[in-house]
PyMOL Python script that loads the backbone (N, CA, C, O; Angstrom):
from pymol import cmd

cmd.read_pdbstr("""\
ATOM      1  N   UNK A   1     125.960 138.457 126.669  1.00  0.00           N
ATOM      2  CA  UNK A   1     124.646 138.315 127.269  1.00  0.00           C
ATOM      3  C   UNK A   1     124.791 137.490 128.546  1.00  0.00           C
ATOM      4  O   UNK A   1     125.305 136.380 128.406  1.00  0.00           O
ATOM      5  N   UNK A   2     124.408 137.874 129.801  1.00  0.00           N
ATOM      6  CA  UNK A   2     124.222 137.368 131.056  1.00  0.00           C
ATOM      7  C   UNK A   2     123.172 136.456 130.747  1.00  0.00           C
ATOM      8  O   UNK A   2     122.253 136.606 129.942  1.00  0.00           O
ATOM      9  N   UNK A   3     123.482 135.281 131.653  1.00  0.00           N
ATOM     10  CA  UNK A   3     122.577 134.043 131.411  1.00  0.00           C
ATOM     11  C   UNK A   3     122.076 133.492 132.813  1.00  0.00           C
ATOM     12  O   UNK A   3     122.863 132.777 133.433  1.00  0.00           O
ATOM     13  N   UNK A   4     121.043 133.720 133.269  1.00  0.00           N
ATOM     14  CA  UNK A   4     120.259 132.947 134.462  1.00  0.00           C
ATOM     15  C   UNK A   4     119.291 131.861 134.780  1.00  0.00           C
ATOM     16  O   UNK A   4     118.118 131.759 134.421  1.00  0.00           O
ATOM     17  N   UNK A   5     120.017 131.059 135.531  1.00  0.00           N
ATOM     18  CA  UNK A   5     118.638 129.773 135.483  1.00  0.00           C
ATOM     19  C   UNK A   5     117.280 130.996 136.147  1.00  0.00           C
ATOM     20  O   UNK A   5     117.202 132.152 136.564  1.00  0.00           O
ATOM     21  N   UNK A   6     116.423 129.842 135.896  1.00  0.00           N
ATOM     22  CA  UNK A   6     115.226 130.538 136.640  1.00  0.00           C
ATOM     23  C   UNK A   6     115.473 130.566 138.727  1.00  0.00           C
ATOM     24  O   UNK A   6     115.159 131.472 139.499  1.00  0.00           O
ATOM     25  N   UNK A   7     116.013 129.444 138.987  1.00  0.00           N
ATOM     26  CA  UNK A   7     116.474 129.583 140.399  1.00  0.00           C
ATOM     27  C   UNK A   7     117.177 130.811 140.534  1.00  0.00           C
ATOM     28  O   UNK A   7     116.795 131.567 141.426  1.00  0.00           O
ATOM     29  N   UNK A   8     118.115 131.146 139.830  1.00  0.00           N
ATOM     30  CA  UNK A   8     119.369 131.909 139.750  1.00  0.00           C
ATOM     31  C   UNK A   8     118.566 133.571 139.943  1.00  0.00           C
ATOM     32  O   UNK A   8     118.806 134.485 140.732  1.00  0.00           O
ATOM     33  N   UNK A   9     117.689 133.450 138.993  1.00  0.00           N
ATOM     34  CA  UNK A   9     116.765 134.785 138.716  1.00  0.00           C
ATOM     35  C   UNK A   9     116.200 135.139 140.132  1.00  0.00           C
ATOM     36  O   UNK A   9     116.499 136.085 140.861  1.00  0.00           O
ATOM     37  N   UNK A  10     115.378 134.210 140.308  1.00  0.00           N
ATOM     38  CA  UNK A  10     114.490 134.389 141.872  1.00  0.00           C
ATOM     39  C   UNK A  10     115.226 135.004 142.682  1.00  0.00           C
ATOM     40  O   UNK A  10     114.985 136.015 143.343  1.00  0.00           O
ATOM     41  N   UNK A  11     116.822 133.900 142.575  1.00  0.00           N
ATOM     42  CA  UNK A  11     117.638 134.311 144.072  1.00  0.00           C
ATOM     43  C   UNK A  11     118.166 135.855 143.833  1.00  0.00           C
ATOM     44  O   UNK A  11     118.298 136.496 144.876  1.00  0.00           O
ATOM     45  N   UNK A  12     118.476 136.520 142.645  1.00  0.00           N
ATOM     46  CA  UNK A  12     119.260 137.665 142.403  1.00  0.00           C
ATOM     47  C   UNK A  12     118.436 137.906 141.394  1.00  0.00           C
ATOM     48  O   UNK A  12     118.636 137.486 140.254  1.00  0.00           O
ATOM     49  N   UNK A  13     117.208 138.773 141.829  1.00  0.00           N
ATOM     50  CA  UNK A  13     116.223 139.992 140.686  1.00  0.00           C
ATOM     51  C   UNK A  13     117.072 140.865 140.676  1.00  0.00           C
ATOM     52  O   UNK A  13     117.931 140.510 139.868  1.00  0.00           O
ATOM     53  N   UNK A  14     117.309 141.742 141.081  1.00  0.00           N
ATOM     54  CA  UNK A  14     118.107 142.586 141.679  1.00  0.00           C
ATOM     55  C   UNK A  14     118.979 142.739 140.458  1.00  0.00           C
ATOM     56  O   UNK A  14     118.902 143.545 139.530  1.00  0.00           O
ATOM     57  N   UNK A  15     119.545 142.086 140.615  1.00  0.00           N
ATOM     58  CA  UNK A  15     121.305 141.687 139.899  1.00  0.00           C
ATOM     59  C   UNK A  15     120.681 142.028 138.678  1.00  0.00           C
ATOM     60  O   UNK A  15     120.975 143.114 138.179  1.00  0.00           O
ATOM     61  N   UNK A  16     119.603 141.046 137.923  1.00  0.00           N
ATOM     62  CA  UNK A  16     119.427 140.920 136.700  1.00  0.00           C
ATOM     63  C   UNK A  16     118.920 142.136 136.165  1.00  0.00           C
ATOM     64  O   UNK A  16     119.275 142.471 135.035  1.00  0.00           O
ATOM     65  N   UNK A  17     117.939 143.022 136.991  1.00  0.00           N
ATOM     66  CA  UNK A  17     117.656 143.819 136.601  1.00  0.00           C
ATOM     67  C   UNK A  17     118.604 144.768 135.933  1.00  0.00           C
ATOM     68  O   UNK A  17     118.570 145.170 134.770  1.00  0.00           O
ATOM     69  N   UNK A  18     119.681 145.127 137.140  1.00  0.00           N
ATOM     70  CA  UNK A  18     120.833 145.897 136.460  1.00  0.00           C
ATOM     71  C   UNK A  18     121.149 145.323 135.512  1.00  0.00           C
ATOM     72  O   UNK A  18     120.944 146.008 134.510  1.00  0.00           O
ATOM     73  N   UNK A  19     121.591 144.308 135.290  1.00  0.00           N
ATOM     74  CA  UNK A  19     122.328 144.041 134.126  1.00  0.00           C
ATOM     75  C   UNK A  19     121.781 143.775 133.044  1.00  0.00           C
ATOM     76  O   UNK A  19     122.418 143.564 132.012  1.00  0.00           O
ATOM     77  N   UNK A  20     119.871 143.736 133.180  1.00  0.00           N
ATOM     78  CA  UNK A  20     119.155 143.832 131.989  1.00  0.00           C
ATOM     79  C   UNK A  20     119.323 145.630 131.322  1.00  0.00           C
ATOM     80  O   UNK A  20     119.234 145.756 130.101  1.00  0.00           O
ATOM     81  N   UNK A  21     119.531 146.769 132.094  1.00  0.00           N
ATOM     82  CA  UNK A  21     119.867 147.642 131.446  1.00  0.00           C
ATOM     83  C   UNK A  21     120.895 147.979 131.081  1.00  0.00           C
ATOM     84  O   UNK A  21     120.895 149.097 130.565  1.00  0.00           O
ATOM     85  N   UNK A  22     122.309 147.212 131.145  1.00  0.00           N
ATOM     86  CA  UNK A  22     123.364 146.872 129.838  1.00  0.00           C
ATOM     87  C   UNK A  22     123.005 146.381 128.450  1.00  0.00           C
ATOM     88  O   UNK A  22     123.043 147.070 127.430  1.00  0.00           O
ATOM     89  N   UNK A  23     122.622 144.996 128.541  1.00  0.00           N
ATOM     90  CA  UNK A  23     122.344 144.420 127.411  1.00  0.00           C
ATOM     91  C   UNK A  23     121.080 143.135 128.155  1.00  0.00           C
ATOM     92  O   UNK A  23     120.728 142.992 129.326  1.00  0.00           O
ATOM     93  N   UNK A  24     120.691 142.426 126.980  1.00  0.00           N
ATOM     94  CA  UNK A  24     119.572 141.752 127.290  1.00  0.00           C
ATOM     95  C   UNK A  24     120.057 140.405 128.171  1.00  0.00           C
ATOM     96  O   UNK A  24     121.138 139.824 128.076  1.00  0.00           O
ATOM     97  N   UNK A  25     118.766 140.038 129.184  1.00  0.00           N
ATOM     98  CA  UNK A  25     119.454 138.715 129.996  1.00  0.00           C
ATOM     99  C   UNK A  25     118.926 137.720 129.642  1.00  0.00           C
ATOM    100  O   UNK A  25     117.880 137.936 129.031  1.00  0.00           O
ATOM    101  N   UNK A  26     119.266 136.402 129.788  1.00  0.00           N
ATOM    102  CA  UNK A  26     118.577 135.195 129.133  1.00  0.00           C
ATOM    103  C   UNK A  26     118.550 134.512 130.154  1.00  0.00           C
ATOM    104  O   UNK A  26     119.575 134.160 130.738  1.00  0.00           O
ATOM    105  N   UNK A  27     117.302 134.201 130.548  1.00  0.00           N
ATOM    106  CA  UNK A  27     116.596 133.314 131.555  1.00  0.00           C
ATOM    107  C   UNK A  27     116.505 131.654 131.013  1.00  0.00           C
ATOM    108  O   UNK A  27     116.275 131.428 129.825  1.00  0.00           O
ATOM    109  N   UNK A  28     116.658 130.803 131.765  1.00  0.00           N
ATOM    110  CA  UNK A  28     116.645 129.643 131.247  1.00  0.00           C
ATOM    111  C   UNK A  28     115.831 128.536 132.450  1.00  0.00           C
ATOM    112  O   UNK A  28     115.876 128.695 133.670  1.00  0.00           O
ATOM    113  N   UNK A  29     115.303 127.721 131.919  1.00  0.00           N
ATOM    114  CA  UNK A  29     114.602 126.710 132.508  1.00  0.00           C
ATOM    115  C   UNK A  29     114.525 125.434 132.277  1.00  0.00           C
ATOM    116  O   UNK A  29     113.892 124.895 131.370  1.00  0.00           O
ATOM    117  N   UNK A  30     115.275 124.847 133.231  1.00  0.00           N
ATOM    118  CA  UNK A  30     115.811 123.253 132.735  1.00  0.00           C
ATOM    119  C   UNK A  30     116.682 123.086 131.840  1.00  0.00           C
ATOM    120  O   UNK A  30     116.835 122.129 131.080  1.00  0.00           O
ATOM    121  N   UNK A  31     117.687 124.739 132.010  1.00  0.00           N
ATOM    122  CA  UNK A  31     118.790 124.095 130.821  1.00  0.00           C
ATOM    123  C   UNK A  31     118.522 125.030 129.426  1.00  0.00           C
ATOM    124  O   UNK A  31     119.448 125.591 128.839  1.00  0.00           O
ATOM    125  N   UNK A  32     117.257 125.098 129.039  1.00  0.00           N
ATOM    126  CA  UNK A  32     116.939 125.319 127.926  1.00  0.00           C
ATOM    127  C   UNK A  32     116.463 127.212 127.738  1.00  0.00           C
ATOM    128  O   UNK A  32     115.648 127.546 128.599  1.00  0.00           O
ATOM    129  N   UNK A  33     116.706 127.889 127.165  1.00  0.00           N
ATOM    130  CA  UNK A  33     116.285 129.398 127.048  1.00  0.00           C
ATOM    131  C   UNK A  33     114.605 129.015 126.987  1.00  0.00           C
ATOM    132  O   UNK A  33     113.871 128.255 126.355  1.00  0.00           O
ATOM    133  N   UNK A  34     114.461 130.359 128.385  1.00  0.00           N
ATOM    134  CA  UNK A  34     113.006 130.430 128.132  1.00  0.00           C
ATOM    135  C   UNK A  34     112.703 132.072 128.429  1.00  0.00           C
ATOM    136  O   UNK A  34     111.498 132.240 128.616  1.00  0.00           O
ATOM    137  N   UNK A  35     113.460 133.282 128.518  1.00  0.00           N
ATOM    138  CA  UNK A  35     112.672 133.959 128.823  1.00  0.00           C
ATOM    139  C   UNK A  35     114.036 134.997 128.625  1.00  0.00           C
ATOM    140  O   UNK A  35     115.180 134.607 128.857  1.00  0.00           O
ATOM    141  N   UNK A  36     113.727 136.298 128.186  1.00  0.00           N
ATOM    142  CA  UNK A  36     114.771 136.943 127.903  1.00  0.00           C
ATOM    143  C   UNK A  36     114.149 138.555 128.721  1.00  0.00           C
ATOM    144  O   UNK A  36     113.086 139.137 128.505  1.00  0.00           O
ATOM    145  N   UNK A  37     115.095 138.872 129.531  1.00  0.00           N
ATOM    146  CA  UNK A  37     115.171 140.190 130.645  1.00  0.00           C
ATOM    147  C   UNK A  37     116.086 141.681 129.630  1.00  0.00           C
ATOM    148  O   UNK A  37     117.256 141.803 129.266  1.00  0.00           O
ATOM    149  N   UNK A  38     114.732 142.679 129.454  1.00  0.00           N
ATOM    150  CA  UNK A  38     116.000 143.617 128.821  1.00  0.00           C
ATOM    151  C   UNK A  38     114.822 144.879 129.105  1.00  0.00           C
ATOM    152  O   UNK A  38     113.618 144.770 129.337  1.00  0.00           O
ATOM    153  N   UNK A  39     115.791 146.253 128.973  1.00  0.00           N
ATOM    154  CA  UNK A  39     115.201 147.665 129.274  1.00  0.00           C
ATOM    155  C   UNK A  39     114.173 147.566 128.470  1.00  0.00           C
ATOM    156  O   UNK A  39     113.973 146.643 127.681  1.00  0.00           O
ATOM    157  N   UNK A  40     113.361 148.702 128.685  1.00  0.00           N
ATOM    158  CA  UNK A  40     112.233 149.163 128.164  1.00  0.00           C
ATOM    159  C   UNK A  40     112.380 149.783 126.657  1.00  0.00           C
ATOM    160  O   UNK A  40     111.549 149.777 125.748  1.00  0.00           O
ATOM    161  N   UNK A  41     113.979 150.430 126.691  1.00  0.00           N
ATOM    162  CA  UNK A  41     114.082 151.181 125.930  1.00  0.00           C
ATOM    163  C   UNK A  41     114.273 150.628 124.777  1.00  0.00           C
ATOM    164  O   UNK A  41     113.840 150.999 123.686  1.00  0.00           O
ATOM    165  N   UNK A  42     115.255 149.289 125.151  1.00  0.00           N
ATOM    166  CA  UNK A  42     115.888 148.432 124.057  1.00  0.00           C
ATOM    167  C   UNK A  42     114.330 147.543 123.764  1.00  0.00           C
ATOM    168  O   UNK A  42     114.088 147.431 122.563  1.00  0.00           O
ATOM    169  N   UNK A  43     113.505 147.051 124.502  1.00  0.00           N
ATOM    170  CA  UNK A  43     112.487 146.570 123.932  1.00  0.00           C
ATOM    171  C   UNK A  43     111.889 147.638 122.750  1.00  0.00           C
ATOM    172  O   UNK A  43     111.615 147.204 121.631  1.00  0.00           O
ATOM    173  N   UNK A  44     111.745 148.788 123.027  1.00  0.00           N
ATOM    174  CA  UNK A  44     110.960 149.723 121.982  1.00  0.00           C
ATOM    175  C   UNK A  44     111.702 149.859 120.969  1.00  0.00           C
ATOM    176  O   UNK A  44     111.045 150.103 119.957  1.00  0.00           O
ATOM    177  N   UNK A  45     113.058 149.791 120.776  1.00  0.00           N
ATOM    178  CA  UNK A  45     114.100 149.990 119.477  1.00  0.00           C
ATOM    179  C   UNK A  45     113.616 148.751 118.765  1.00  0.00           C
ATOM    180  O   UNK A  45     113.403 148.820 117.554  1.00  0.00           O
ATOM    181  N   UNK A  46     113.394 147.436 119.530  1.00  0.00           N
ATOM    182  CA  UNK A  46     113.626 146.359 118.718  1.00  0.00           C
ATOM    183  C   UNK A  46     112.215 146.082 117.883  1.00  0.00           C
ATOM    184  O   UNK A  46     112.177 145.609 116.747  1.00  0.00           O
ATOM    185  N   UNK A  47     110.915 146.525 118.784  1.00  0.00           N
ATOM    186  CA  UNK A  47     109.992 146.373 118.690  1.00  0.00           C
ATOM    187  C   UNK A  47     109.519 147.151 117.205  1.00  0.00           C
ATOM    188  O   UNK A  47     108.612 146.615 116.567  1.00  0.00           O
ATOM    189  N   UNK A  48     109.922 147.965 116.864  1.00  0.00           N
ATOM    190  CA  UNK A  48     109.480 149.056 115.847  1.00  0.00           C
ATOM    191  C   UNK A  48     108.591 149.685 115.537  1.00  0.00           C
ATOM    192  O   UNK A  48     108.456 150.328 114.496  1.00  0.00           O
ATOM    193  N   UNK A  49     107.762 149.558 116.550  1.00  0.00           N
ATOM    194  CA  UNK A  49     106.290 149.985 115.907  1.00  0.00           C
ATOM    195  C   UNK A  49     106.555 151.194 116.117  1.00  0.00           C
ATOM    196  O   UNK A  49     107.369 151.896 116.717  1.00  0.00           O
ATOM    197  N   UNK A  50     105.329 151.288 115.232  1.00  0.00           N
ATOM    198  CA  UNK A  50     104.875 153.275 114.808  1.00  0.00           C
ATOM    199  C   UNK A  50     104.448 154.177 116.457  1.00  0.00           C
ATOM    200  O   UNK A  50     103.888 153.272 117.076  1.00  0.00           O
ATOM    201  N   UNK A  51     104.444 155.113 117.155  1.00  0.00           N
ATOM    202  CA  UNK A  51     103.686 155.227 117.499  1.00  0.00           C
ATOM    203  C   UNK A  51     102.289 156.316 117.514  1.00  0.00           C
ATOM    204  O   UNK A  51     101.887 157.097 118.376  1.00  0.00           O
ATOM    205  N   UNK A  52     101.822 155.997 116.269  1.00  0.00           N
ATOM    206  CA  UNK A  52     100.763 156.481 115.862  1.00  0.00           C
ATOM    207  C   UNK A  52     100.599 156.291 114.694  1.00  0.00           C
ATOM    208  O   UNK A  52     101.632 155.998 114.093  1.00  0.00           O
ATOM    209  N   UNK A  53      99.180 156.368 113.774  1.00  0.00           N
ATOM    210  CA  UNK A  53      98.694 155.882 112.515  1.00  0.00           C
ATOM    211  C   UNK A  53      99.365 156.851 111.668  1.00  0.00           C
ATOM    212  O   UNK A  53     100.032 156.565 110.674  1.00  0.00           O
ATOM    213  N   UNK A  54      99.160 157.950 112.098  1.00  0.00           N
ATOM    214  CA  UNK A  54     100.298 159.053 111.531  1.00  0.00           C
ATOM    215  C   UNK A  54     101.468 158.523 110.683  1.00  0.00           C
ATOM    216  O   UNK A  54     101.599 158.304 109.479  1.00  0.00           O
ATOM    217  N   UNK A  55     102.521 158.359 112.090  1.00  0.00           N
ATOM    218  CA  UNK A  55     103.571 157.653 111.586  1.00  0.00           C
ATOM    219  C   UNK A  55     103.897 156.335 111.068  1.00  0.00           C
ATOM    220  O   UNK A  55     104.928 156.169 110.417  1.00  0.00           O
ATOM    221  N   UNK A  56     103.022 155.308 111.333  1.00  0.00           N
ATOM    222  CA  UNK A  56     102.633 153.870 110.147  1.00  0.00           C
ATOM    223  C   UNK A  56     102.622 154.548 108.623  1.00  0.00           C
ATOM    224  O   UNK A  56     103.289 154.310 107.616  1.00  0.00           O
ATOM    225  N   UNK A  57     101.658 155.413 108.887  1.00  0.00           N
ATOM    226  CA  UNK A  57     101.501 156.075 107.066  1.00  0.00           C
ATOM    227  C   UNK A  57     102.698 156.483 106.475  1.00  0.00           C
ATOM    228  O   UNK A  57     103.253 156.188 105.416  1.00  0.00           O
ATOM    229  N   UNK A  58     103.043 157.431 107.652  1.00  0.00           N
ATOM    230  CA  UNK A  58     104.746 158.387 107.107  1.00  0.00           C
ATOM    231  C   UNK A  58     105.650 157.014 106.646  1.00  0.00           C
ATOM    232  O   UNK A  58     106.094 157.121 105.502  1.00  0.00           O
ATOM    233  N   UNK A  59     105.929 155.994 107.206  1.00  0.00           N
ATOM    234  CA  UNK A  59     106.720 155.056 107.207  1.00  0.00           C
ATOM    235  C   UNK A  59     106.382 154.370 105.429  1.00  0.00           C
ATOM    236  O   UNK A  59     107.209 153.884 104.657  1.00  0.00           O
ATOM    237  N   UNK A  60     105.224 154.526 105.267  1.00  0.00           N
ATOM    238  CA  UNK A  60     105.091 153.549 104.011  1.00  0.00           C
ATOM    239  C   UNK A  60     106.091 154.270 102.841  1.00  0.00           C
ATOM    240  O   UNK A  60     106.319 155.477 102.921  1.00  0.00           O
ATOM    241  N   UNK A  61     106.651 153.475 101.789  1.00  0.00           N
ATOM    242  CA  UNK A  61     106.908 154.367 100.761  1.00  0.00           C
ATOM    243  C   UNK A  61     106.211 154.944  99.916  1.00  0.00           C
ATOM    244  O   UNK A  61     106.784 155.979  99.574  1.00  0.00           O
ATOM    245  N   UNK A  62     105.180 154.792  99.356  1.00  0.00           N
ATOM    246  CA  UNK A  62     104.219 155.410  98.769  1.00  0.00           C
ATOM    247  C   UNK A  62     102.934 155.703  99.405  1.00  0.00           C
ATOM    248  O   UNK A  62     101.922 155.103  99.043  1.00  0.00           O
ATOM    249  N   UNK A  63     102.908 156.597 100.342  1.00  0.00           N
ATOM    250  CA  UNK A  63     101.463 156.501 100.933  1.00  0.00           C
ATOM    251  C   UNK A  63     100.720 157.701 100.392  1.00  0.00           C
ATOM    252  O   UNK A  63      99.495 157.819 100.417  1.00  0.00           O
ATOM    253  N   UNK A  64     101.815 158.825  99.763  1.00  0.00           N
ATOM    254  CA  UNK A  64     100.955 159.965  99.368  1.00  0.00           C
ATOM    255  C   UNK A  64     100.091 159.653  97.897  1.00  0.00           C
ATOM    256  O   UNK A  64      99.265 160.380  97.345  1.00  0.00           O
ATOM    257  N   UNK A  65     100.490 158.593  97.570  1.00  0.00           N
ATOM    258  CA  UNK A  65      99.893 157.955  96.308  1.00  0.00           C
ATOM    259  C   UNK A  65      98.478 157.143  96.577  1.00  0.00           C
ATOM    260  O   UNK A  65      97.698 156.942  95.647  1.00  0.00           O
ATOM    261  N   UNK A  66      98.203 156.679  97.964  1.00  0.00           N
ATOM    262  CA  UNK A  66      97.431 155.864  98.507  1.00  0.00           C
ATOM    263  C   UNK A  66      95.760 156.406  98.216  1.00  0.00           C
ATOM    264  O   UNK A  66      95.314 157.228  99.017  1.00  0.00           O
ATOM    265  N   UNK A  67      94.987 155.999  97.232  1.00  0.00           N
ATOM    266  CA  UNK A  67      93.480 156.413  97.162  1.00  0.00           C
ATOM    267  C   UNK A  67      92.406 155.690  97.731  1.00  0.00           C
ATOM    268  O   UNK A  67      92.041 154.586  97.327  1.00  0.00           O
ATOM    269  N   UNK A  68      91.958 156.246  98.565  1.00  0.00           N
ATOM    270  CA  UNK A  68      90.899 155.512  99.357  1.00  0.00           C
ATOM    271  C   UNK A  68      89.481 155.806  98.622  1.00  0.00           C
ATOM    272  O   UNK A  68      89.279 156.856  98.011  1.00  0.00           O
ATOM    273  N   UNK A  69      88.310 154.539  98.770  1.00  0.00           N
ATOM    274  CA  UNK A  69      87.283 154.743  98.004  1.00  0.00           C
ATOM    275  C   UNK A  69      86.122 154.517  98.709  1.00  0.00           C
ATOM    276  O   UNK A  69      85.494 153.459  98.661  1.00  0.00           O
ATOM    277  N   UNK A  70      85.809 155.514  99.383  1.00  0.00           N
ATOM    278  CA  UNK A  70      84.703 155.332 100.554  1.00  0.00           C
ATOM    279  C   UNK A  70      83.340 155.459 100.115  1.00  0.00           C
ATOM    280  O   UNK A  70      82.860 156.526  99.731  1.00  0.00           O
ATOM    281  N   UNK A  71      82.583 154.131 100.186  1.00  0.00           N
ATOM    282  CA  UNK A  71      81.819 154.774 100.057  1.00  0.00           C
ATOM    283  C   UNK A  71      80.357 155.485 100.565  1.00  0.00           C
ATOM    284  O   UNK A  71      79.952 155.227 101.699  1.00  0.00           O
ATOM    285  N   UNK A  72      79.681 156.278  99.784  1.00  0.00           N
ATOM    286  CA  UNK A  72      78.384 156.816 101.063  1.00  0.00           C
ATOM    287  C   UNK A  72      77.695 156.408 101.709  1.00  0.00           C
ATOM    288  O   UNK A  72      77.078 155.398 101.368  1.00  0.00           O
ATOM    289  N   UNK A  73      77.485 156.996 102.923  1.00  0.00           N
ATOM    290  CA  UNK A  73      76.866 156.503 103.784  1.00  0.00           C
ATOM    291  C   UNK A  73      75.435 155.725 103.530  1.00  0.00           C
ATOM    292  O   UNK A  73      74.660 156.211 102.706  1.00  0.00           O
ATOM    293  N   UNK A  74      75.137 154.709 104.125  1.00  0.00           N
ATOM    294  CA  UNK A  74      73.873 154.410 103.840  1.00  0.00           C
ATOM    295  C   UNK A  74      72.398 154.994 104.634  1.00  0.00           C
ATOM    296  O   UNK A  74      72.506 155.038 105.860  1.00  0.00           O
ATOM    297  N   UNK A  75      71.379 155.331 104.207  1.00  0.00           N
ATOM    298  CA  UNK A  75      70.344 156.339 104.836  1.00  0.00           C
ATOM    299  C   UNK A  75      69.991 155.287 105.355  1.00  0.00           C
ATOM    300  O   UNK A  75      70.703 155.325 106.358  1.00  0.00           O
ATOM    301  N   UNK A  76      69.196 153.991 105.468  1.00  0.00           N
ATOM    302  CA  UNK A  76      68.230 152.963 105.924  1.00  0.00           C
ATOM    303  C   UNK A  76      68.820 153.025 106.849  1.00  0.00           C
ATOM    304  O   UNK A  76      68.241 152.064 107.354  1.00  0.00           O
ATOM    305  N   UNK A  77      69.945 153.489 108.068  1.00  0.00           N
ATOM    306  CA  UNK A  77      70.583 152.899 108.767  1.00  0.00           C
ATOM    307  C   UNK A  77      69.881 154.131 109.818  1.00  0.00           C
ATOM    308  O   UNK A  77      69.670 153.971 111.020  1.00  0.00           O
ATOM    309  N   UNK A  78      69.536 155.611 108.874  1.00  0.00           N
ATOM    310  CA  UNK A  78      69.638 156.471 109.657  1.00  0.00           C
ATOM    311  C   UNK A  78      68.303 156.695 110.346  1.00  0.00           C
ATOM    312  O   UNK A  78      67.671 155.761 109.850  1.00  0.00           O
ATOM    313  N   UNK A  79      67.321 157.407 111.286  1.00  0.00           N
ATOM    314  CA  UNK A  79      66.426 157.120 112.277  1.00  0.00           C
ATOM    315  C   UNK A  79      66.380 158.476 111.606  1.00  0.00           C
ATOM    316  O   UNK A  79      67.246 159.291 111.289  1.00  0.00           O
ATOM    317  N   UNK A  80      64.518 158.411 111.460  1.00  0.00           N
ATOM    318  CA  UNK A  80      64.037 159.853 110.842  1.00  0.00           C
ATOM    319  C   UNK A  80      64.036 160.963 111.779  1.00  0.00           C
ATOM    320  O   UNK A  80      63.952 160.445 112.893  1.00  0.00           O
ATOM    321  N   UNK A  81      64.089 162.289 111.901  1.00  0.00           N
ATOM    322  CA  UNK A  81      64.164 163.163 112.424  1.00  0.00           C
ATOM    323  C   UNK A  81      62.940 163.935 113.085  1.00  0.00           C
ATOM    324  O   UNK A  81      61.932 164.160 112.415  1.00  0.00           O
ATOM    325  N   UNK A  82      62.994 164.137 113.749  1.00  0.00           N
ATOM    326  CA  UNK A  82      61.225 164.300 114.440  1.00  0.00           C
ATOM    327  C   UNK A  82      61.754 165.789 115.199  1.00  0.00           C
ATOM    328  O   UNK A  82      62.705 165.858 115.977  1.00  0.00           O
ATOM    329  N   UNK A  83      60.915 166.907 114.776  1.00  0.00           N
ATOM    330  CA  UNK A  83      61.023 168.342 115.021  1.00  0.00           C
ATOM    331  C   UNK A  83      59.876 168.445 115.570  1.00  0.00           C
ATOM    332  O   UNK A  83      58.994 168.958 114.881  1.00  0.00           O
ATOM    333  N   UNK A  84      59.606 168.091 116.665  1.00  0.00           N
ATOM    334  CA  UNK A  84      58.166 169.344 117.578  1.00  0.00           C
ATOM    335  C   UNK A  84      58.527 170.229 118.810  1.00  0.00           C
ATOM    336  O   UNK A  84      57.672 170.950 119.324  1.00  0.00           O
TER     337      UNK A  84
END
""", "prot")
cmd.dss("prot")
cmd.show_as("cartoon", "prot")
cmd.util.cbc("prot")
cmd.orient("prot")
């Protein structure tokens, strides 16, 4: 992992960028890690999310087992119907 102060970053974006699409870069400030530079792509691998409710569901292990219990709608909510 390439390691940049925050000065270091400013002076050479450039640089880091490339070498954030090798592997991830680690930004540092005062010494201490504060900020980590990496592709888009490798963010989405690491990230895992679903993308879609679809696939959250597909992902569960038992979702075809899953019973939902909805229940009916309530009328007081609904505005009477007026036909002239």
């Amino acid at each position: 992992m390439k390691i940049y102060s925050s000065r270091e970053f400013n002076q050479r974006t450039n640089q880091a960028q490339k070498a954030a699409h090798a592997a991830p870069v680690l930004i540092t400030n005062r010494g201490r890690p504060d900020l980590v530079l990496m592709s888009h792509a490798e963010f989405l691998r690491l990230s895992g999310k679903p993308k879609s409710i679809l696939e959250a569901l597909a992902a569960l292990p038992d979702a075809a087992d899953i019973e939902l219990e909805i229940p009916p709608r309530s009328t007081a909510q609904r505005r009477p119907v007026e036909l002239d």
